[in-house]
Backbone as ProteinMPNN parsed JSONL, in Angstrom:
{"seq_chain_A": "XXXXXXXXXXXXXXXXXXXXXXXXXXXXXXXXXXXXXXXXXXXXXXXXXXXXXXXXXXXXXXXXXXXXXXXXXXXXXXXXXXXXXXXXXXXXXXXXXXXXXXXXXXXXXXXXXXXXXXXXXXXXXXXXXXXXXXXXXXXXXXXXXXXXXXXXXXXXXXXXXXXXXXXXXXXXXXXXXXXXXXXXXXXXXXXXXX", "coords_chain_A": {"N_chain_A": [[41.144, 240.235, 92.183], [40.344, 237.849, 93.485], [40.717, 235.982, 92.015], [43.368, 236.237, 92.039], [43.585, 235.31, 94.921], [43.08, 232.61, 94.86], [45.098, 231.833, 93.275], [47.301, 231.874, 94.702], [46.682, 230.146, 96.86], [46.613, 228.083, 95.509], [49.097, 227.447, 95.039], [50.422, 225.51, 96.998], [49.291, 223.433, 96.805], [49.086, 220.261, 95.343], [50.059, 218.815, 91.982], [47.752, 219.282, 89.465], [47.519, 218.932, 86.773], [49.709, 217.885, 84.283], [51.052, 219.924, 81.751], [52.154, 219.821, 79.06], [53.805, 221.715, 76.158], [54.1, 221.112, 73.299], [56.372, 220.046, 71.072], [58.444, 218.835, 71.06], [60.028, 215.679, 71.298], [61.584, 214.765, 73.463], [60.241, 216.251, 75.603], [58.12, 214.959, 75.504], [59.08, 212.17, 76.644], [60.332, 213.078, 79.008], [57.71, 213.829, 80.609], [56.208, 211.335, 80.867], [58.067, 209.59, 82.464], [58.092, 211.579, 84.637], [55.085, 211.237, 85.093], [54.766, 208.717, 86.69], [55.342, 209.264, 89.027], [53.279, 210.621, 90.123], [50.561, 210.131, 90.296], [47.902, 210.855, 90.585], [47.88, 213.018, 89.063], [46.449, 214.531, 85.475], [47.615, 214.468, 82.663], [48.453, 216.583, 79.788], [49.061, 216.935, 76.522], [50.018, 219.188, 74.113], [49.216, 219.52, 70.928], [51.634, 217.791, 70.272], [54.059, 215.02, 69.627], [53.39, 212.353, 66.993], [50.581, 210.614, 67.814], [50.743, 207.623, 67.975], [53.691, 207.227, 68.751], [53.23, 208.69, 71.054], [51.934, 206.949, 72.6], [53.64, 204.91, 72.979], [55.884, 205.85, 74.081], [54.793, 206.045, 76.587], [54.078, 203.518, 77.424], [56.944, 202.4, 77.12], [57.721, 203.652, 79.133], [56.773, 202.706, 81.001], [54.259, 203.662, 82.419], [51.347, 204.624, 83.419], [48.715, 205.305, 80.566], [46.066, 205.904, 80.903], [45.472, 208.136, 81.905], [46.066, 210.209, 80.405], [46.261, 212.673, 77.974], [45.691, 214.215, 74.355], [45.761, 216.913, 72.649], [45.168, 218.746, 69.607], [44.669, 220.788, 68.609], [46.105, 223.51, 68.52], [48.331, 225.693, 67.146], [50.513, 226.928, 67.709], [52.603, 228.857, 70.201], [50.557, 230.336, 71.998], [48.324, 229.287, 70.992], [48.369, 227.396, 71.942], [47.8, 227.88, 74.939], [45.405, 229.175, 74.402], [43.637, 227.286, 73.57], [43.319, 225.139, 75.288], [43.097, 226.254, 77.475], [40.283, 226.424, 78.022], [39.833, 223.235, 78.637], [41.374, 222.89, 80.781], [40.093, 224.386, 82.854], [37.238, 223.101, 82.486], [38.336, 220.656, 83.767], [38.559, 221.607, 86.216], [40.978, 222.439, 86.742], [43.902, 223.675, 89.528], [46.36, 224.025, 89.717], [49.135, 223.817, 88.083], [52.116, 221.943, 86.023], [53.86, 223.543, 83.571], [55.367, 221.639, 81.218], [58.386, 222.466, 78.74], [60.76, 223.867, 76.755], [64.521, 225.156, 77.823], [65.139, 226.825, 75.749], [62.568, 227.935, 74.714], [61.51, 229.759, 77.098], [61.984, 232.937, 78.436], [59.236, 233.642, 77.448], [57.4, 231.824, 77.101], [56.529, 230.778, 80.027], [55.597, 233.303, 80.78], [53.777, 233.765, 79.371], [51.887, 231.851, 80.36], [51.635, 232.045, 82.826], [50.4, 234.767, 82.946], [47.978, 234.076, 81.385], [47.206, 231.932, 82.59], [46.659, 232.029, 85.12], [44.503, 234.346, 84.953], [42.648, 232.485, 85.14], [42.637, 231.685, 87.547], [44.416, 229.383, 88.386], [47.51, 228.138, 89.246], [50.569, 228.002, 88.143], [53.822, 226.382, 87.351], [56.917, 226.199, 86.313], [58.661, 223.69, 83.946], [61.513, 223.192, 82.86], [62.598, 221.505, 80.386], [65.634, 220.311, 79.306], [67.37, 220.37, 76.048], [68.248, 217.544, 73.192], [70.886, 219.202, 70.619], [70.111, 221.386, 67.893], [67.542, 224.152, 69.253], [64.654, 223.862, 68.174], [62.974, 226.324, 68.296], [63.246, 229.896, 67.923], [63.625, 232.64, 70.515], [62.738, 236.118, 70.001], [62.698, 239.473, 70.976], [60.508, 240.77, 69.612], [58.394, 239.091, 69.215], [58.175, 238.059, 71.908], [57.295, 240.24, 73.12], [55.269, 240.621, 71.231], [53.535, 238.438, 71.552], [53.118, 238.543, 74.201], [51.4, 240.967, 74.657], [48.713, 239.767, 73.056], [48.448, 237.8, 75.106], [47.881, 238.96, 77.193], [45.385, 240.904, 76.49], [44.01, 238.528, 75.61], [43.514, 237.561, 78.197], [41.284, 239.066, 79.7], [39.381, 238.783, 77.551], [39.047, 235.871, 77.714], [37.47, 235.22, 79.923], [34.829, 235.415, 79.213], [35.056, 234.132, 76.568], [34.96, 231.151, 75.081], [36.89, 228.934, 73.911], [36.843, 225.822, 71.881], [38.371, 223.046, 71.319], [37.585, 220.634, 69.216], [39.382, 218.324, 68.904], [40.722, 216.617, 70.785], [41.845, 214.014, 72.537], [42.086, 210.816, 73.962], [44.341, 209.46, 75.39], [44.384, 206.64, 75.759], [42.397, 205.67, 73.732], [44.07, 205.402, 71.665], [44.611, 203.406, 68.533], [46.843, 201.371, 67.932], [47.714, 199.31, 66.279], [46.437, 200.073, 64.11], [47.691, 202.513, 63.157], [49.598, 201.028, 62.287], [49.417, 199.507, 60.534], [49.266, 201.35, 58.825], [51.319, 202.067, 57.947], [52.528, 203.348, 59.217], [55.465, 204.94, 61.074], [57.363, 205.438, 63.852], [59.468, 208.33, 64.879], [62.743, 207.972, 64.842], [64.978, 208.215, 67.202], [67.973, 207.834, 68.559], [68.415, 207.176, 71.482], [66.163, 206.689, 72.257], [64.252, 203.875, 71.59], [61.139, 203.132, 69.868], [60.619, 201.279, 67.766]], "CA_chain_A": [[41.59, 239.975, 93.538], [39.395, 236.732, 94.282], [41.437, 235.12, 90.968], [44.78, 236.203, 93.019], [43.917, 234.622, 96.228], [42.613, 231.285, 94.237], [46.357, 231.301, 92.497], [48.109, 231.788, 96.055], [46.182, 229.263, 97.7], [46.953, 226.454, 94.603], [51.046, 227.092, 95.021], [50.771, 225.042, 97.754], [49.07, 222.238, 96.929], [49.709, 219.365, 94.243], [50.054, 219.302, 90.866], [46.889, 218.332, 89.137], [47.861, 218.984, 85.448], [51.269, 217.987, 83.809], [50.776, 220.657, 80.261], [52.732, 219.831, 77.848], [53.823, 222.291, 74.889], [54.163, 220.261, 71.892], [57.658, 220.525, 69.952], [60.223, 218.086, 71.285], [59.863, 214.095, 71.884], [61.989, 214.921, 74.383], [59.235, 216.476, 76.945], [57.126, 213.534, 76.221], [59.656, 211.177, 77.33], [60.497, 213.567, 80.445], [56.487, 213.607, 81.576], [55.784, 209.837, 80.751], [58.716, 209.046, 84.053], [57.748, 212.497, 85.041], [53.762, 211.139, 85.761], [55.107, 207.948, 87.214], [55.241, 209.604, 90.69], [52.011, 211.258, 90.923], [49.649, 208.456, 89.555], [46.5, 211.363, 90.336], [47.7, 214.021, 87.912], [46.091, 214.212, 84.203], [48.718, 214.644, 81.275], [47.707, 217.19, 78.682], [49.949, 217.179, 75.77], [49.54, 220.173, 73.003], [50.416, 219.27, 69.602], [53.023, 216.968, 70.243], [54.482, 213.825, 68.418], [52.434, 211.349, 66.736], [49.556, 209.552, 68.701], [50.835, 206.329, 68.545], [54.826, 207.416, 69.282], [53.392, 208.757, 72.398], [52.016, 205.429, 73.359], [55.222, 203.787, 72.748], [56.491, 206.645, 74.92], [54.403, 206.0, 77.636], [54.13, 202.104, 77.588], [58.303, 201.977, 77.422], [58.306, 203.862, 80.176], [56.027, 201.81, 82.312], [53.579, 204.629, 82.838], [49.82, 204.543, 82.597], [48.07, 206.302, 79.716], [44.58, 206.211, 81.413], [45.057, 210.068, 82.206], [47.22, 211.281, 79.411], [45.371, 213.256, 77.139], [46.354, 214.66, 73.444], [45.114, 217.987, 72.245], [45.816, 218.851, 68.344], [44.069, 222.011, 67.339], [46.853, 223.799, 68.84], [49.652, 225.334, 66.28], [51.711, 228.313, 68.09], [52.608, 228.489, 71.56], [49.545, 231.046, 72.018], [47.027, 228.735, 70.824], [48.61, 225.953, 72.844], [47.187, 228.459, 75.971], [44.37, 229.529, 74.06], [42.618, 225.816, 73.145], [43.44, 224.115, 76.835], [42.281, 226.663, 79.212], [38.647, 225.471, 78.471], [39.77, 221.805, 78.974], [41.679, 222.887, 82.213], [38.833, 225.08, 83.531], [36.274, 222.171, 82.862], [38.787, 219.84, 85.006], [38.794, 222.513, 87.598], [42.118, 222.554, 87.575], [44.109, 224.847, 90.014], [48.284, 223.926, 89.593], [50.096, 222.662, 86.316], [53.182, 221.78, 85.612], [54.212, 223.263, 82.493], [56.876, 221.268, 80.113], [58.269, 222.976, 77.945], [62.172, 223.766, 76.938], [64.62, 226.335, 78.093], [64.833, 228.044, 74.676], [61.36, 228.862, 74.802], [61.599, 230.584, 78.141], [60.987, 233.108, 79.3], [58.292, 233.752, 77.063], [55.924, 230.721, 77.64], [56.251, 230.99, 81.208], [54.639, 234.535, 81.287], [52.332, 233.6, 78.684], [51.522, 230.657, 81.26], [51.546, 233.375, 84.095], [49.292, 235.765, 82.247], [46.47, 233.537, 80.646], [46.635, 230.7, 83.194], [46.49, 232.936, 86.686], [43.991, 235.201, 85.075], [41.633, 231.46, 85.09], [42.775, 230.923, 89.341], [45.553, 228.318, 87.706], [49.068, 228.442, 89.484], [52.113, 227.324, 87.33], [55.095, 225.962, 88.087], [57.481, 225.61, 84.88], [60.048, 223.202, 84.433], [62.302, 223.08, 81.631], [63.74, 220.217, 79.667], [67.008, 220.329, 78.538], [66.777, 218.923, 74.78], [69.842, 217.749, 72.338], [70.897, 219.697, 69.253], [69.534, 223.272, 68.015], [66.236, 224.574, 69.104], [63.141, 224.333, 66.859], [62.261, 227.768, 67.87], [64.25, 230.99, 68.727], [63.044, 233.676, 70.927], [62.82, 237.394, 69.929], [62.045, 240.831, 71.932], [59.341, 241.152, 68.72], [57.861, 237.736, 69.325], [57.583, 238.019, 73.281], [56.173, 241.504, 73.439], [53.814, 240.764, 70.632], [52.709, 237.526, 72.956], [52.828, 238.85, 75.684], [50.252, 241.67, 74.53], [48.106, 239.238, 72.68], [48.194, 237.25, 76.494], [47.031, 240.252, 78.503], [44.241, 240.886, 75.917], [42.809, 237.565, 75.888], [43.313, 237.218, 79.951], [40.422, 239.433, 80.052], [38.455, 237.824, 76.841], [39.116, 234.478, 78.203], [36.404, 235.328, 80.739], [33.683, 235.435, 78.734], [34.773, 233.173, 76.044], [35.664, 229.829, 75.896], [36.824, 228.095, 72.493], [36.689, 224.793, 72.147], [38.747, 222.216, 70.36], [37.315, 219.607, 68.847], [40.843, 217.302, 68.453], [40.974, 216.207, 72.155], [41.566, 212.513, 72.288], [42.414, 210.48, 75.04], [45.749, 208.664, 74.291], [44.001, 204.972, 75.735], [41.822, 205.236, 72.345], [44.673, 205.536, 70.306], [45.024, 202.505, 67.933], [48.645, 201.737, 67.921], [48.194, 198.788, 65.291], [45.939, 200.766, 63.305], [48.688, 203.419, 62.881], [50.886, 200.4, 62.219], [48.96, 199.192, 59.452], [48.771, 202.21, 57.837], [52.704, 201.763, 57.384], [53.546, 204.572, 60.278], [56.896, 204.23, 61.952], [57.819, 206.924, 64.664], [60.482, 209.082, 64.654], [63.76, 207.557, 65.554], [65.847, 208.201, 68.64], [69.48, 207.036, 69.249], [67.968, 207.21, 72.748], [64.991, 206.004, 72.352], [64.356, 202.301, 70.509], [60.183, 203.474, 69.856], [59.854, 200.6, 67.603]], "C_chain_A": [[41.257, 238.543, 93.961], [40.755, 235.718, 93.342], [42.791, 234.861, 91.974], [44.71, 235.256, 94.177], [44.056, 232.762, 95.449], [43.938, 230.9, 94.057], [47.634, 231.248, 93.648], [47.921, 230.723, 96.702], [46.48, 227.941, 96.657], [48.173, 226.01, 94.824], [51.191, 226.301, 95.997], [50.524, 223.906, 97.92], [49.508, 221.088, 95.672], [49.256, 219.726, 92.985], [49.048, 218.61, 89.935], [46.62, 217.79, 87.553], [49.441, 218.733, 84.948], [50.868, 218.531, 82.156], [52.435, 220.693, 79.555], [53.119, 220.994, 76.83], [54.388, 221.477, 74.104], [55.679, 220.526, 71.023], [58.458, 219.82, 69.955], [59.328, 217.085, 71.72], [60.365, 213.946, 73.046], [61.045, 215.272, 76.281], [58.222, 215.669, 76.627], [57.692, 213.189, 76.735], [59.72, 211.884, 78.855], [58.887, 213.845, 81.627], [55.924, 212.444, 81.443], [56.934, 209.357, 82.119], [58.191, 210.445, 84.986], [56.129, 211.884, 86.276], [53.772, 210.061, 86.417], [54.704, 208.049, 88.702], [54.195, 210.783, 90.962], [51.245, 210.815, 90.237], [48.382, 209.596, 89.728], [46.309, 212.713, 89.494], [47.435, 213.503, 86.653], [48.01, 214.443, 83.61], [48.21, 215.613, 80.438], [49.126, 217.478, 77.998], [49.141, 218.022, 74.671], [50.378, 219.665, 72.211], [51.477, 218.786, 69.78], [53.149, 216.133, 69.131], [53.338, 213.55, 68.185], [51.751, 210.92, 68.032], [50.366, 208.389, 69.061], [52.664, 206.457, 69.23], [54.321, 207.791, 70.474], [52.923, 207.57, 73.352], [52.726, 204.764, 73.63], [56.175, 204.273, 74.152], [56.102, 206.309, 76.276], [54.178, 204.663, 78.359], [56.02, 202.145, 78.123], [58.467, 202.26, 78.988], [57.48, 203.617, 81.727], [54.844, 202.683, 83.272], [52.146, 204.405, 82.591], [49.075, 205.532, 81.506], [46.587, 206.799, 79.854], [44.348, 207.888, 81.593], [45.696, 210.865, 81.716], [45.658, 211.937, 77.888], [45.974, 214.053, 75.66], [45.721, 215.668, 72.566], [45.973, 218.394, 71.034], [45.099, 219.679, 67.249], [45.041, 223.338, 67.755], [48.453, 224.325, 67.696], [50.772, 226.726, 66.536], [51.582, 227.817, 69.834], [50.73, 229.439, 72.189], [48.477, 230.829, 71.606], [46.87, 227.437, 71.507], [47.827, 226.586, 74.352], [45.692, 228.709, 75.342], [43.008, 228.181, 73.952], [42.735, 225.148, 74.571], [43.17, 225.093, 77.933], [40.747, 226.274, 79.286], [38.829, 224.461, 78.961], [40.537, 221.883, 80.263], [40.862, 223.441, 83.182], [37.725, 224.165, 83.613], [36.981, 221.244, 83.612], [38.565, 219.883, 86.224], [39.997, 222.194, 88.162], [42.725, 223.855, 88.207], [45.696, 225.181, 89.69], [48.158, 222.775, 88.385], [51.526, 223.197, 86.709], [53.626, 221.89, 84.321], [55.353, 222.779, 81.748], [57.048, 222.132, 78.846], [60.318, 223.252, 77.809], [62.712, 224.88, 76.912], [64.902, 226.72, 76.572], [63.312, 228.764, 74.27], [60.911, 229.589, 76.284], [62.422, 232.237, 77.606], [59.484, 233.313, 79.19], [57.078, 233.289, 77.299], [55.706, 230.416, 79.356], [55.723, 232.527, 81.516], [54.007, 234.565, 80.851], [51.004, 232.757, 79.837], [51.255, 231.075, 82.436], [50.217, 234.102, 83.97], [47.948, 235.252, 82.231], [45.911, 232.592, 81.866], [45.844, 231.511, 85.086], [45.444, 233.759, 86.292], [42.267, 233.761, 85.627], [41.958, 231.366, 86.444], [43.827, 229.99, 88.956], [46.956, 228.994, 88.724], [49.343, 227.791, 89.13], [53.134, 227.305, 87.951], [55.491, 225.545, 86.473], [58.968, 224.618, 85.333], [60.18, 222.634, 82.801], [63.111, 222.095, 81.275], [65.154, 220.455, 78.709], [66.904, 219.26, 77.05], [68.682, 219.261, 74.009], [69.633, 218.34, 71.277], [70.839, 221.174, 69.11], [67.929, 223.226, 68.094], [65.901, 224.229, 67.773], [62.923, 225.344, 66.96], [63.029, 228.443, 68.943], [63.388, 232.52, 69.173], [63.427, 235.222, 70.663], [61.784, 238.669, 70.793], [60.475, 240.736, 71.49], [58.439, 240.116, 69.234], [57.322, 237.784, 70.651], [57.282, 239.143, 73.528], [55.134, 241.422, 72.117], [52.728, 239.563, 71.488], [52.094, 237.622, 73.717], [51.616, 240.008, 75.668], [48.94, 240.76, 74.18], [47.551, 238.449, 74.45], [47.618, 238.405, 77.269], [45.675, 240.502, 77.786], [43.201, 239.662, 75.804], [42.982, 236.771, 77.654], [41.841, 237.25, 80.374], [39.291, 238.786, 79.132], [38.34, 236.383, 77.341], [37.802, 234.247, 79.179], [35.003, 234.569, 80.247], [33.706, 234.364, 77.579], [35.296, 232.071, 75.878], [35.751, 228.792, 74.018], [37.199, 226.903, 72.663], [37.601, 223.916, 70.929], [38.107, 220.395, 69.899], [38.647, 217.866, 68.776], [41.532, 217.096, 69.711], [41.075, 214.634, 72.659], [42.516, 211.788, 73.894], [43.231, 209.232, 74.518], [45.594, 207.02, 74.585], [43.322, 204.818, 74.695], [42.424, 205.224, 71.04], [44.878, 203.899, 69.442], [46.137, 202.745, 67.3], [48.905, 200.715, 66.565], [47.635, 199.597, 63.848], [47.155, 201.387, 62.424], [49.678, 202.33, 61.606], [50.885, 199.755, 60.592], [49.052, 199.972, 58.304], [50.391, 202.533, 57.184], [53.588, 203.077, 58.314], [54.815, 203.969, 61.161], [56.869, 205.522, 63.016], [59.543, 207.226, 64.522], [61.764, 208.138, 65.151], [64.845, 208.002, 66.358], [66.764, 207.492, 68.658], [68.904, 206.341, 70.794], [66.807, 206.377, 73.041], [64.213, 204.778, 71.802], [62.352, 202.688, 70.499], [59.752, 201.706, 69.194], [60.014, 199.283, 67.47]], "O_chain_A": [[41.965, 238.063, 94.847], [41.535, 234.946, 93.899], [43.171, 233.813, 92.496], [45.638, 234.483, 94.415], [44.995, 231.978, 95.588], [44.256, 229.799, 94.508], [48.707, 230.678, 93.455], [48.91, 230.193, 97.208], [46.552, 226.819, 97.158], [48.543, 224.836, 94.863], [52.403, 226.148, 96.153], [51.069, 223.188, 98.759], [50.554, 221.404, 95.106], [48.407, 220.579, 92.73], [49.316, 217.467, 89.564], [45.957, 216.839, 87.138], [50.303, 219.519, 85.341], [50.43, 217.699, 81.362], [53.425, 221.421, 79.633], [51.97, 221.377, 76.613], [55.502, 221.127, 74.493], [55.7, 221.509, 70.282], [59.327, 219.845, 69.084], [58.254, 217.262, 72.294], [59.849, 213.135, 73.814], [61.158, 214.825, 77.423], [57.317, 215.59, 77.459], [57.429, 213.524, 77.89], [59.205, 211.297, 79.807], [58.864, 213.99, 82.849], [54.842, 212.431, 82.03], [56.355, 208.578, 82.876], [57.892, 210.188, 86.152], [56.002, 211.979, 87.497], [52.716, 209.989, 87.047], [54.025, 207.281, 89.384], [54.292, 211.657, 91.823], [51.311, 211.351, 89.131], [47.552, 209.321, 88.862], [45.274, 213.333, 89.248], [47.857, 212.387, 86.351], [49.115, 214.517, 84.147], [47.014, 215.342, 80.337], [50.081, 218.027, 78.547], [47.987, 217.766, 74.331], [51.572, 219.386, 72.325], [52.452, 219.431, 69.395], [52.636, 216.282, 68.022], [52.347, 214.051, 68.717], [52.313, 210.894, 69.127], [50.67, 208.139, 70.227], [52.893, 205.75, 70.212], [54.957, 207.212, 71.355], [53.346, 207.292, 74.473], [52.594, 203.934, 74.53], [56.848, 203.596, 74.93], [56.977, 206.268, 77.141], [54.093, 204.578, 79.584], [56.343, 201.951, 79.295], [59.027, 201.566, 79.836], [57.533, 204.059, 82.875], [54.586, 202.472, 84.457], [51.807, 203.981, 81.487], [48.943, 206.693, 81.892], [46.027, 207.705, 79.237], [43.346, 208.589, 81.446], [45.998, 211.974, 82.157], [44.641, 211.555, 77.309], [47.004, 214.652, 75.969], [45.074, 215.189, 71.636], [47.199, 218.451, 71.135], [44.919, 219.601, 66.034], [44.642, 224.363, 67.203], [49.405, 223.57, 67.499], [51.545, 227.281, 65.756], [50.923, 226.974, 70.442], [49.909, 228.756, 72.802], [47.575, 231.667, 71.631], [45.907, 226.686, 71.663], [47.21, 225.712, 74.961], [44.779, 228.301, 76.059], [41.81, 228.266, 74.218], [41.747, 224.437, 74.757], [43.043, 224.776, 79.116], [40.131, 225.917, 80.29], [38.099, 224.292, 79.938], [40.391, 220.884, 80.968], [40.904, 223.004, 84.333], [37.091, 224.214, 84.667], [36.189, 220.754, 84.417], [38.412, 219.019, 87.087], [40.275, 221.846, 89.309], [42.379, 224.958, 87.783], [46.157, 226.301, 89.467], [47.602, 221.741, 88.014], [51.961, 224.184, 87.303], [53.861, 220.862, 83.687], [56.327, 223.525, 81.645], [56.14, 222.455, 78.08], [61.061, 222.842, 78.701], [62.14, 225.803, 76.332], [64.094, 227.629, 76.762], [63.084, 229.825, 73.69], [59.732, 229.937, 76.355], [63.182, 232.468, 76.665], [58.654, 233.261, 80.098], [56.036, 233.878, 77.587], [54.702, 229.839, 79.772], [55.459, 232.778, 82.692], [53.092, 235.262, 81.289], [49.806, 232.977, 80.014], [50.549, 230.359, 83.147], [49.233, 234.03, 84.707], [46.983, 235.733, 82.824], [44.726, 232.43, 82.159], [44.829, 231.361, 85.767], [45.034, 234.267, 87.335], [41.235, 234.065, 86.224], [41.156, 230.496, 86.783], [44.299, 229.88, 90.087], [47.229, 230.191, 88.808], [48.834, 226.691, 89.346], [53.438, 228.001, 88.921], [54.82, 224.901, 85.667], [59.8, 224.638, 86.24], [59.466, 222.039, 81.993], [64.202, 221.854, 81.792], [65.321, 220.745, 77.524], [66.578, 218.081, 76.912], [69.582, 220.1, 74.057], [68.525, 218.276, 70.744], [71.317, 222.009, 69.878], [67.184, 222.573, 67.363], [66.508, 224.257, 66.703], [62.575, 225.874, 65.905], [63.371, 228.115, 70.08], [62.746, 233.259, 68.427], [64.5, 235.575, 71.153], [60.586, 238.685, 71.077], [59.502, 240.66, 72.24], [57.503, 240.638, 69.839], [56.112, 237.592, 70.768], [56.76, 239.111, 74.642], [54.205, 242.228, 72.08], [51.578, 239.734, 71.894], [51.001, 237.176, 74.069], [50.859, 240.0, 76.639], [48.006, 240.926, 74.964], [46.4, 238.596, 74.862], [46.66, 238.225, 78.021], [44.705, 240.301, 78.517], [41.974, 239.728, 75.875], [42.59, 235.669, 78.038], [41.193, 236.387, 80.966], [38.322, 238.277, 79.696], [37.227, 235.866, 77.238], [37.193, 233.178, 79.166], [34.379, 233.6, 80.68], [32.694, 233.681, 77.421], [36.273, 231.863, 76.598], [34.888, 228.251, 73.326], [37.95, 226.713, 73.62], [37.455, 224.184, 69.736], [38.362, 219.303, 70.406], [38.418, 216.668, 68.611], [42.736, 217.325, 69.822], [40.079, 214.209, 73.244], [43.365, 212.336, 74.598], [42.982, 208.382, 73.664], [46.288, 206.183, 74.008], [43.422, 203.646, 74.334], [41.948, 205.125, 69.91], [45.539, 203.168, 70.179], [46.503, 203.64, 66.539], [49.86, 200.926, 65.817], [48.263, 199.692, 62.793], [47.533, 200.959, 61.334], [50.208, 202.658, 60.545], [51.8, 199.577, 59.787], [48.972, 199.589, 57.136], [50.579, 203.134, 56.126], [54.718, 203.547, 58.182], [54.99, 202.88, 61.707], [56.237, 206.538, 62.727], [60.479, 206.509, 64.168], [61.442, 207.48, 66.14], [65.856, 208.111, 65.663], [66.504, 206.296, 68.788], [69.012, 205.149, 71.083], [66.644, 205.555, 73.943], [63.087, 205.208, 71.554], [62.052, 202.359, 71.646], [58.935, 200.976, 69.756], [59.038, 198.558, 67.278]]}, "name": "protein", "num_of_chains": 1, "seq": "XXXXXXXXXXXXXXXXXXXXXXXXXXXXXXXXXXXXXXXXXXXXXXXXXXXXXXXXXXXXXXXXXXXXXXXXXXXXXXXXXXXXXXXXXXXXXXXXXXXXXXXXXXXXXXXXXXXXXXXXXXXXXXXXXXXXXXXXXXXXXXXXXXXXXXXXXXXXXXXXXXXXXXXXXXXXXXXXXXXXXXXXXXXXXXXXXX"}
């Protein structure tokens, strides 16, 4: 009940997390102009692109990286909730904005419902339209095995709190480093990265 009021009382105020799910270059680029216009929300990207492509991402687009953050122990959508509610619970955050794209709806928005509201968290999803075919296709099997796995660790979530070590803050990324090491980023019609 106390959790409920906490997640009533957040819908109303700003958004203090922009969460990422990791899969498309596409929802970097759309929360790098995205964080433009609220200069006091973090960034938390799960398993996304490369490190240094998201610098590129976030420099092109004239954005600061001081409060973008890049989490990479993360490798299903259900561990993308599972590894960042500690690092949103030590923020004390209350509202996110999750990115994420409509072929993974509706799923990750009730996962994001489930796990994040059981922490006081209110969500707000917003879906990126991406080009081409999905990376990943949703089944009944898939979002009712989720969605059980999410109600079961709502209540474990309480008590425990796993931790990822692979949390990096995307101003320590060395972009020549990368560059040295003979990395290129992905290439984009759309996007000129390098």
């Amino acid at each position: 009940m106390i959790n409920a009021l906490k997640v009533y009382s957040a819908a109303s105020g700003s958004v203090d997390v922009f969460f990422v799910l990791g899969g498309s270059i596409t929802r970097e680029v759309y929360v790098a102009e995205l964080a433009k216009g609220q200069p006091s929300a973090r960034v938390l990207i799960s398993s996304g692109s490369q490190d240094p492509c998201i610098v590129k991402i976030f420099q092109k687009k004239r954005t600061s990286i001081s409060r973008v953050w890049l989490e990479k122990c993360a490798d299903s959508t259900f561990t993308n909730f599972y590894f960042n509610i500690p690092i949103l619970r030590k923020w004390g955050v209350r509202k996110v904005k999750l990115i994420t794209s409509p072929s993974h709806l509706p799923r990750a928005k009730w996962m994001a419902q489930i796990l994040l509201g059981a922490q006081g968290i209110w969500v707000d999803v917003d879906p990126v339209e991406e080009e081409g075919v999905p990376g990943n296709t949703e089944s009944s099997l898939k979002t009712g095995l989720d969605l059980t796995r999410s109600l079961i660790w709502a209540v474990l979530s309480q008590f425990f709190q796993p931790q990822c070590t692979e949390l990096t803050p995307l101003e320590s990324v060395n972009v020549q480093q990368w560059r040295q090491s003979g990395f290129n980023c992905e290439h984009q019609w759309w996007l000129d990265l390098d």
